[in-house]
N, C-alpha and C positions, 0 to 999 in steps of 0.2 A: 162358682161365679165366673161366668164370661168375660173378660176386660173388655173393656170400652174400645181401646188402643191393640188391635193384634200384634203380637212381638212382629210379625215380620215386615212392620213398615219401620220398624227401624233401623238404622243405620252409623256407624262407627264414622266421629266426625273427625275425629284428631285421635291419633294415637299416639304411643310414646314417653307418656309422661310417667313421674313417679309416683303412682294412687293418689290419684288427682279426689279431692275432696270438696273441695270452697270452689264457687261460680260466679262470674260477676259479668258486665259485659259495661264495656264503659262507652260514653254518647259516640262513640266515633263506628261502636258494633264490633268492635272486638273484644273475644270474649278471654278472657281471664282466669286462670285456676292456679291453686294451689297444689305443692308437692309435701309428700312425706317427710322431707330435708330440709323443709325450708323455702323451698321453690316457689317463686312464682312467675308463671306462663303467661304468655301473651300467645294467641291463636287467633290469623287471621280469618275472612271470611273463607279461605279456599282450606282451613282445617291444618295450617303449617304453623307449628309450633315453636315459638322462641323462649327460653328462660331469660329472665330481666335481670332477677336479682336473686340470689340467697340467704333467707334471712339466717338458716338455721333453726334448729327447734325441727317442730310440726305445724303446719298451716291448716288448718280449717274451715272458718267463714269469712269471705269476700264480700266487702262493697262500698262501692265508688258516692265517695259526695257529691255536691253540685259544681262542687273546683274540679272535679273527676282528679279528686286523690283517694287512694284505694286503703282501706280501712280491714288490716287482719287481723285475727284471731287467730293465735300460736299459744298453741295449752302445753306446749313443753316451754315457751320461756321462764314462765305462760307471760303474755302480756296481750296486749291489744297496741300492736303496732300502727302508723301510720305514713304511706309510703308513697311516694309521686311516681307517676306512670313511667318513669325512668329509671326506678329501681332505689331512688335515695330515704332513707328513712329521715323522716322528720320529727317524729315524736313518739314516746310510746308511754303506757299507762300500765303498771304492776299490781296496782291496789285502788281499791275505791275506798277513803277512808283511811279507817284502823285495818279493813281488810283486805287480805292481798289475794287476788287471783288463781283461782285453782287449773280452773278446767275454762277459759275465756272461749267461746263456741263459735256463736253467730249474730251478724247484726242488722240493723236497718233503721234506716234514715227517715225523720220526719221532713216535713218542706221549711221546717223552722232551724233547721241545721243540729236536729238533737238526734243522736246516735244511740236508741234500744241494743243494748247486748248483751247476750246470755254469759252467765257462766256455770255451767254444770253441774260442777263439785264433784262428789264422787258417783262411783256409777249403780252404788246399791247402796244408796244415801237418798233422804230427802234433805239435803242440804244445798243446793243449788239456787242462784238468782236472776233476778233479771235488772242491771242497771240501767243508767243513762247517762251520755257524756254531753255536755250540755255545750250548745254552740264556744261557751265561753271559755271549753278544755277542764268546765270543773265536774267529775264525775260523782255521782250520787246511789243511792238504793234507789229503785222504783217497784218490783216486787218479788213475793218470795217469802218461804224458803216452797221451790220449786222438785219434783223429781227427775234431777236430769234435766233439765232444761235447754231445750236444742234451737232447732229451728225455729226464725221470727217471724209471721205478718206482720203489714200493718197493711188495716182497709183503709180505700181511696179516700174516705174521710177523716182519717184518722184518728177516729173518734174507739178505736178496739184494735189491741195489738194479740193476734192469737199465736199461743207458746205451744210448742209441741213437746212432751214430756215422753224421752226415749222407755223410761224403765213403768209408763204405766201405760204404753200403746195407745195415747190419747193423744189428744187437741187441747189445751184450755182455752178460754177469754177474755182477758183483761181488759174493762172501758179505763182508758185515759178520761179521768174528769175536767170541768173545765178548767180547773186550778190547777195542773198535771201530776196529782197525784192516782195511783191506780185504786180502781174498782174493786169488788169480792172478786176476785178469780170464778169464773163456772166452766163446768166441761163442755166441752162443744163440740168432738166427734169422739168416740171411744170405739174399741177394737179396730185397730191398725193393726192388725199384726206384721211383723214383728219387727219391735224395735223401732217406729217413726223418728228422722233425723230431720231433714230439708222440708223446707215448704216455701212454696210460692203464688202466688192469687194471681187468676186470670180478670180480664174486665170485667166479667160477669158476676164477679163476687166469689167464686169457685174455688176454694183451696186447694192445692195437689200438694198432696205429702208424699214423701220416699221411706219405705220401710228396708234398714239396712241389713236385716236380719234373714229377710224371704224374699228380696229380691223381685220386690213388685214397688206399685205406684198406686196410691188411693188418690180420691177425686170427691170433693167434701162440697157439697151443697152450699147454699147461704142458711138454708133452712137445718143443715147438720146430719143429713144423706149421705152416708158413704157407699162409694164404688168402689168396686175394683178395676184400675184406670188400663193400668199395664202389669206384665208378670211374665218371668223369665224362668221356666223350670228347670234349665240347666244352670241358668245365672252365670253367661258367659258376656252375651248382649249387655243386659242388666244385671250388673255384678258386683252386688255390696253396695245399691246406690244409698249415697250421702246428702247431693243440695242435686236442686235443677235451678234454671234460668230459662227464662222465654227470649226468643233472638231469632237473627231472622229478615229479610226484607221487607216482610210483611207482619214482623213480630209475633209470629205464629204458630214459631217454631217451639219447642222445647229439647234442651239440652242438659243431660243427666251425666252428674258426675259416679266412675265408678272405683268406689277406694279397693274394690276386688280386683282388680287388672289395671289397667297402663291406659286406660280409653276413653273418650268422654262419646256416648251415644248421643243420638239427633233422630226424633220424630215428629211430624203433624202434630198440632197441642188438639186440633178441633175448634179451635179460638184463638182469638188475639192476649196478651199476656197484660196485666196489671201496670202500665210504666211506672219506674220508680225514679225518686226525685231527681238522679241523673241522667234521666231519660227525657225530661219532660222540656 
């Protein structure tokens, strides 16, 4: 299969960091990652890199509220930290409930200020969830039990949040009802290979998933079409990617994080990116 994206329009936007994993880019357009210590980055638009703060642990999935305070996922605290663009921890979350956080992944934001995040569980387990922290800071189940459960959508209407499940190369679907509780789960792209982590929706309704395993990029229809978007056969460029973000002047950019090396890549998306609620 041809990619959509030839490797060779992309290009290495920031280097340096420590297997930069989580993506975020907060309203001001700079863009944000996560290290394997703990770290998290701020990168301006010219790709120069500053560390803010150290949480410790391992950092995962990035993303900014509408306060643009930046919301991580650290699966060695494990908790689900919450952090001002200054580096000061404000709050953090260990357990939803009776239970306590395994593998806390990745998350995203409704426009109602309610925070979807994964937590994984184990990695050859269907024991994995999907919470929600509710504007109010009280955290709840919303679905699951998931395999692996990684990467979040939500569509521009946020009427379907789609779960990307590492250990079954899928996509699922979840409609948020109108009462906000979830939907039957259904598949909605299958064969990813290998290993689907990040996803991100372009305006067009488009899902783009990163598969950490081979080192490519699928490109998921509205109708559940997949492509092969991009692909790196030595996996140098694209190496072990984790999450992408769309950024950019023209928000058209896409930028992949690579947990296999030190470097966050930058290509042409083909399209303008999904804003998400701290964008809007």
């Amino acid at each position: 299969m041809r990619p959509l994206i030839p490797l060779k329009r992309f290009r290495s936007f920031a280097d340096g960091l420590d297997h930069p994993e989580g993506l975020a880019f907060d309203a001001d357009g700079a863009l944000w990652a996560g290290g394997e210590l703990g770290q998290i980055y701020r990168i301006d638009s010219r790709g120069r890199v500053q560390e803010v703060v150290r949480l410790g642990g391992f950092n995962l999935g990035l993303t900014f509220s509408r306060d643009q305070e930046l919301y991580v996922c650290n699966f060695k605290l494990p908790a689900l930290v919450r952090v001002t663009r200054k580096g000061h921890v404000l709050a953090s979350w260990g357990r939803v409930g009776a239970r306590k956080l395994k593998t806390p992944n990745f998350s995203v934001f409704d426009s109602e200020g309610n925070l979807y995040f994964s937590d994984s569980g184990d990695f050859n387990d269907v024991n994995g969830w999907v919470y929600r922290l509710r504007a109010n800071g009280r955290a709840e189940v919303f679905a699951g039990p998931f395999a692996f459960p990684n990467g979040l959508s939500l569509s521009a209407d946020e009427k379907f949040l789609y779960i990307v499940q590492s250990t079954r190369d899928n996509v699922m679907k979840v409609e948020i009802l109108a009462d906000g509780r979830a939907g039957k789960p259904r598949l909605y792209a299958s064969g990813l290979h290998r290993v689907p982590d990040g996803s991100a929706l372009d305006a067009a309704g488009n899902l783009l998933v990163t598969c950490y395993a081979s080192d490519n990029l699928y490109k998921v229809t509205p109708a559940g079409k997949v492509s092969l978007l991009a692909y790196d056969p030595q996996g140098t460029m694209i190496a072990r990617p984790t999450n992408l973000a769309f950024g950019g002047p023209d928000f058209d950019q896409m930028y992949v994080a690579n947990l296999g090396r030190w470097h966050i890549s930058r290509a042409p998306a083909g399209g303008r990116g999904q804003l998400l609620v701290n964008q809007r």
